[in-house]
C-alpha positions as CSV (number, residue, x, y, z in Angstrom):
1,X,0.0,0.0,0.0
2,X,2.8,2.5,0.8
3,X,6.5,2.6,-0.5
4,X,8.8,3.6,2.4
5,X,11.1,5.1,-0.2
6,X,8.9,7.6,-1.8
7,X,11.1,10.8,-2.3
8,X,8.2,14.0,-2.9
9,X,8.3,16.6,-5.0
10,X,9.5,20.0,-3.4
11,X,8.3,23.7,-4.7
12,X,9.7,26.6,-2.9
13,X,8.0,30.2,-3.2
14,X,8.9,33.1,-2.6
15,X,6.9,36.4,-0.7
16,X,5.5,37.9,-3.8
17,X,4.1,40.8,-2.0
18,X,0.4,39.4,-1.5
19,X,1.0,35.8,-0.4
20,X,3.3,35.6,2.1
21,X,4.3,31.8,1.2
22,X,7.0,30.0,3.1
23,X,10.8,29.1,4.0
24,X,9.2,25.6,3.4
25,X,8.5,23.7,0.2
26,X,5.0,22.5,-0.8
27,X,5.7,18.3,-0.7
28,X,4.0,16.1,-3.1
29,X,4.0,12.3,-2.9
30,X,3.0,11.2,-6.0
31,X,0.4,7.7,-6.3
32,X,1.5,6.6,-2.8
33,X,-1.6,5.1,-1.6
34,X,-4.2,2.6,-3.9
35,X,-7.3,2.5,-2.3
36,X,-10.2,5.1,-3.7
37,X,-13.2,6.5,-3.1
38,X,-14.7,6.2,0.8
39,X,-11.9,3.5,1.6
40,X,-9.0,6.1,0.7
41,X,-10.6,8.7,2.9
42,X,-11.0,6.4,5.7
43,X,-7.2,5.2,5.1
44,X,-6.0,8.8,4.6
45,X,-7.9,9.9,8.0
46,X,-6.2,6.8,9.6
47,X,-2.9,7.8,8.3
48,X,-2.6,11.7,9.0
49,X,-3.8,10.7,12.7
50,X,-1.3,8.4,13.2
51,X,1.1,11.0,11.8
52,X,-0.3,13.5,14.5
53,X,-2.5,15.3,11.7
54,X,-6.3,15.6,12.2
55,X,-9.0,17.8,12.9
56,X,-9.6,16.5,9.4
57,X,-12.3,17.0,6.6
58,X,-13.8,15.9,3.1
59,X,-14.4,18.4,0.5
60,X,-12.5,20.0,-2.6
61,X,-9.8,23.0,-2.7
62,X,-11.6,26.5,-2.7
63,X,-11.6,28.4,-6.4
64,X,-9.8,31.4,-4.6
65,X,-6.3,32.0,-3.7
66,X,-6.0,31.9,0.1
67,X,-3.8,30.3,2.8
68,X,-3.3,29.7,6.6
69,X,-0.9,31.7,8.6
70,X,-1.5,29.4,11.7
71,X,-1.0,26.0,10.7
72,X,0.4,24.1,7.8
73,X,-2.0,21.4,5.8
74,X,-1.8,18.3,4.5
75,X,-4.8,17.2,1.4
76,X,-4.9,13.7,0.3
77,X,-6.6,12.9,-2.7
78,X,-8.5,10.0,-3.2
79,X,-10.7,10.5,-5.8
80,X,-10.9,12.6,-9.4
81,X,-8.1,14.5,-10.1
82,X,-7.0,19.4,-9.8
83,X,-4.8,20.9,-11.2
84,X,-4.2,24.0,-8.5
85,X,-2.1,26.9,-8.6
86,X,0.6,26.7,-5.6
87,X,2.2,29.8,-4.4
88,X,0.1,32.8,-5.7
89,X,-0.9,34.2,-8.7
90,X,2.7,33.8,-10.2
91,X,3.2,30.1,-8.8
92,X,3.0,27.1,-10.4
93,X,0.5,25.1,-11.8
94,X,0.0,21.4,-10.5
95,X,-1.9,18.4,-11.1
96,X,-2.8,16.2,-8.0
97,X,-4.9,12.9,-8.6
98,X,-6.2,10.2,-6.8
99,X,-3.2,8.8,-4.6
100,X,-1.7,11.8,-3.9
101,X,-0.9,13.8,-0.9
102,X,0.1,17.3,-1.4
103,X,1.6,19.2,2.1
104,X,1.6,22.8,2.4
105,X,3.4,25.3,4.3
106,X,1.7,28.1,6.5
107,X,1.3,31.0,4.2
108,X,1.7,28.8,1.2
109,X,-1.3,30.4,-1.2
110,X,-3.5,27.8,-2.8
111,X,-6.1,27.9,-5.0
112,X,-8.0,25.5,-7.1
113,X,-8.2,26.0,-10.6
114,X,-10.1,23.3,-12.2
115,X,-11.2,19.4,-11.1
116,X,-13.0,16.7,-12.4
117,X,-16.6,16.4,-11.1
118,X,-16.0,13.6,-8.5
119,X,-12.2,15.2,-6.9
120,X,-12.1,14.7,-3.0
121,X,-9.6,14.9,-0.9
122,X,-9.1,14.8,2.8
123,X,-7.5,17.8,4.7
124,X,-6.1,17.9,7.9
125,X,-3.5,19.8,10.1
126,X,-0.6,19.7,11.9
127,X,-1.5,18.7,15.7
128,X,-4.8,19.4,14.3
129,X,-4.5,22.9,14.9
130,X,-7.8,24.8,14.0
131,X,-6.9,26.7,10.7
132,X,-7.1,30.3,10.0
133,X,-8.1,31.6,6.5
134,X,-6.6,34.3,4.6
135,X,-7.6,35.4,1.6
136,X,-5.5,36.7,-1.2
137,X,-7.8,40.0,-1.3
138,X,-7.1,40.5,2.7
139,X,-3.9,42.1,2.7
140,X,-5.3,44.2,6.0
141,X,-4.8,40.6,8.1
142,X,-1.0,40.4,6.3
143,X,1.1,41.9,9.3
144,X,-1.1,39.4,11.6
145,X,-0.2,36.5,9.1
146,X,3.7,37.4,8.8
147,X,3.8,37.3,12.3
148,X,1.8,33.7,13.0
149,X,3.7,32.4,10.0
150,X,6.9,32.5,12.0
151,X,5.3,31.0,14.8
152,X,4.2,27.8,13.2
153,X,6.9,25.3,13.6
154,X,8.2,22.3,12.0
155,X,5.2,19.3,12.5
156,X,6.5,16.5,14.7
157,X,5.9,14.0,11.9
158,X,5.3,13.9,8.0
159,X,1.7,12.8,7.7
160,X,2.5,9.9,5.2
161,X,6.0,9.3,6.5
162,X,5.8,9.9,9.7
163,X,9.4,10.1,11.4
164,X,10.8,10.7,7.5
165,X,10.0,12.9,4.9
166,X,9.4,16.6,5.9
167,X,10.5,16.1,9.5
168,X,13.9,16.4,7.5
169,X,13.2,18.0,4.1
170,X,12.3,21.6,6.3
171,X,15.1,21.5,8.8
């Protein structure tokens, strides 16, 4: 079901004067998990709690950019496939599918793009810490974001790899 030796892909942004986005990069595992529909859910819920991620949900990615200042977020897909913009308006452009798990930084902008009709994934958070939402058009809350951004530290545990993966990549 898992490969221990799955080595993510890393994207690094930069402040772009609007999104803050982070000294971290965004992680994706690419196809690291099989099962779909209700049975991935279950399995990804499983998974980020053992890893110390919860306070979890089923949904989609919202159609707007925005991030979290407080907390930093893990989404497994595990149905239908995105492609989302990462980092802001001038980040890149990413396709997650079922299997995936995409982590992001606090202050990492995200925004959905476009998704097949049946794309689900499962977010959670770090200690399952209650998130905050900032939206790209709030640039009053962007001194209160810089300043919780710097607060949020390094998670314990990768949700998928637990004592590997970005308990490493972001030291």
């Amino acid at each position: 079901m898992l490969n221990q030796e799955t080595v993510p892909e890393k994207y690094l942004f930069k402040d772009n004067g609007i999104i803050p986005n982070s000294k971290y990069p965004v992680l994706i595992y690419r196809n690291v998990f099989t099962d779909r529909g209700i049975k991935g859910a279950e399995w990804l819920e499983q998974k980020f709690k053992q890893n110390n991620w919860y306070n979890s949900w089923r949904w989609g990615i919202y159609p707007f950019h925005h991030y979290h200042s407080n907390t930093h977020e893990t989404l497994g897909v595990f149905q239908g496939f995105a492609e989302v913009l990462i980092g802001g308006f001038k980040g890149k452009k990413v396709k997650i599918s079922a299997g995936d798990i995409i982590i992001i930084p606090a202050g990492v902008g995200h925004k959905c793009l476009r998704h097949s009709e049946d794309f689900t994934v499962v977010g959670a958070y770090a200690e399952g810490k209650e998130p905050d939402l900032v939206k790209e058009s709030e640039t009053v809350k962007r001194d209160a974001a810089l300043k919780n951004i710097t607060e949020v530290p390094i998670p314990s545990q990768d949700p998928l790899m637990g004592n590997k993966g970005l308990v490493h990549i972001w030291k």
